[in-house]
C-alpha positions, 0 to 999 in steps of 0.5 A: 866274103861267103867263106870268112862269114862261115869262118866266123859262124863256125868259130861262135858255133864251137864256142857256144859248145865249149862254154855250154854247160854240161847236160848229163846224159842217160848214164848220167842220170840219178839212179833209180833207188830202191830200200832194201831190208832184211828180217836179220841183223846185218852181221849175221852169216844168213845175210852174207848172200843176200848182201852178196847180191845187193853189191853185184847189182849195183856194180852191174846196173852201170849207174842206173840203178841202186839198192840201197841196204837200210837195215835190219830188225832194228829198223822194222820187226822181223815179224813185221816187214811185210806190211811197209813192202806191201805200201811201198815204203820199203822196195826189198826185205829178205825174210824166212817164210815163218815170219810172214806165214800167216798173211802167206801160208803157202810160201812154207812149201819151200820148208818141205823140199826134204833131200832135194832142197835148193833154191836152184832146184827150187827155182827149176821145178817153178817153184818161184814162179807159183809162190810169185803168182800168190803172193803178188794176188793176196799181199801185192809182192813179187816173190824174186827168189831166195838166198839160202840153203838152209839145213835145220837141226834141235839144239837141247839142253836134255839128250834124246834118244829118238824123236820124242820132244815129252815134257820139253819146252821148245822155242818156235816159229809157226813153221817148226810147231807141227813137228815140235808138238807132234812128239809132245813139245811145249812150244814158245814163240819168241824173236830171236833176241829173246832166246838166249834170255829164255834158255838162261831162265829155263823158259824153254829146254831148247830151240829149233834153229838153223845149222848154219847160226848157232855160234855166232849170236851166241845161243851155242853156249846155252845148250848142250847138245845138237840133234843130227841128221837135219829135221828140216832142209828148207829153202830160206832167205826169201827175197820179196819186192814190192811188186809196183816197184819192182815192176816200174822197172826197165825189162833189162833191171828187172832181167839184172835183179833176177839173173844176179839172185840166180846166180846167188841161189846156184852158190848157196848150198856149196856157200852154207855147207862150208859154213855148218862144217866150221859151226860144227868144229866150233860147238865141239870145242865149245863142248856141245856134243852131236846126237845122231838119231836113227834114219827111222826117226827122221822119216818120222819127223818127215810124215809129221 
């Protein structure tokens, strides 16, 4: 009797599991879902690193975690991204130190790395960690580290012979006015989108702008020449988080975010170079003709 009453207990028991419905388990659980921004257009070559690493974290967080890209300046200013980041409102933006200089002068310090720019050497000499400490006092974000290598050069529609800009009109960000307006530019701050306009109108004689982007938004067929070596090697692409956010996360997210965006910072150089080497071939079928300056004449620009 003992044994057909467990007999039974144990056909109901395996009956009730069967027809139980399913209760997900922790790696079923809605994933965490964190908004990604950028300070440029989605297409734009300077993202392709940046979109690199949003796509390795979500196929490595194993469900538990999402980065979910909602888009660029068409969704908040480039000069303006850092203010929905500090309330929350975004997670992530991807930006050039420029556009948030002036709530965040001090992250400019990745502009002035001169030969030894890198975001791997950047990262290894502490740079991130310092920049983290600032900018989670003064605005509230987490600085996680940066996606570009990114050498800059002056693109001009009158030659120069040496590092003399007098009588010129230039577009510029705050970053690139010290050295524009140390050697006698006129400068111009303009969004991007603006400046194909303003080198048609004459508004200004050219532009300081990355090596590696001249081409494709279009700006390569309204000037006339580039000024080599670089004027600038900087350390680009930013990625900042809000830091409550990012902080709320399990230790092993944040671990994954940031071994992942190393793993970015130690491909970027060899990445971008390969990038200005066909940028290059383009602007000289395009007609655009290489200016090269005296070494002097860049340790120059370099004190300024």
């Amino acid at each position: 009797m003992k044994t057909a009453r467990w007999w039974l207990l144990s056909v109901v028991a395996v009956a009730v599991l069967l027809l139980a419905p399913d209760t997900p388990g922790p790696a079923a659980q809605t994933p965490v879902t964190l908004k990604a921004v950028s300070a440029w257009t989605k297409s734009w070559v300077v993202m392709d690193m940046y979109l690199e690493w949003i796509k390795r974290v979500n196929e490595r967080a194993g469900g538990r975690l999402k980065i979910e890209y909602i888009g660029g300046p068409e969704v908040y200013p480039a000069f303006e991204q850092l203010d929905p980041l500090k309330r929350g409102v975004i997670d992530f933006i991807v930006t050039s130190p420029a556009y948030v200089a002036g709530a965040l002068p001090e992250v400019n310090a990745t502009w002035f790395m001169f030969d030894a720019s890198d975001p791997a050497k950047a990262r290894e000499i502490g740079l991130f960690d310092r920049i983290d400490r600032i900018t989670r006092e003064k605005a509230g974000v987490a600085a996680v580290g940066a996606t570009l290598w990114m050498p800059f050069s002056v693109y001009l529609n009158k030659p120069i012979e040496k590092a003399d800009l007098r009588g010129l009109k230039m577009r510029s960000t705050p970053i690139y006015d010290p050295v524009l307006k140390g050697l006698g530019a006129a400068t111009v701050s303009t969004p991007p989108a603006e400046i194909i306009p303003a080198l048609q109108t004459g508004v200004v004689d050219g532009i300081a702008w990355p090596a590696i982007f001249i081409v494709q938004p279009g700006y390569a067929r309204y000037v006339k020449y580039k000024v080599m070596p670089w004027w600038w090697l900087a350390v680009e692409g930013h990625v900042y988080a809000n830091a409550r956010s990012f902080d709320a996360l399990p230790a092993d997210l944040k671990k994954l975010l940031v071994d992942t965006l190393k793993e970015i910072e130690r491909e970027s150089k060899r990445y971008y170079q390969g990038k200005e080497n066909a940028e290059d071939e383009q602007l000289k079928r395009a007609g655009v003709k290489i200016i090269e300056l005296p070494r002097a004449e860049i340790e120059k620009l370099k004190r300024i």
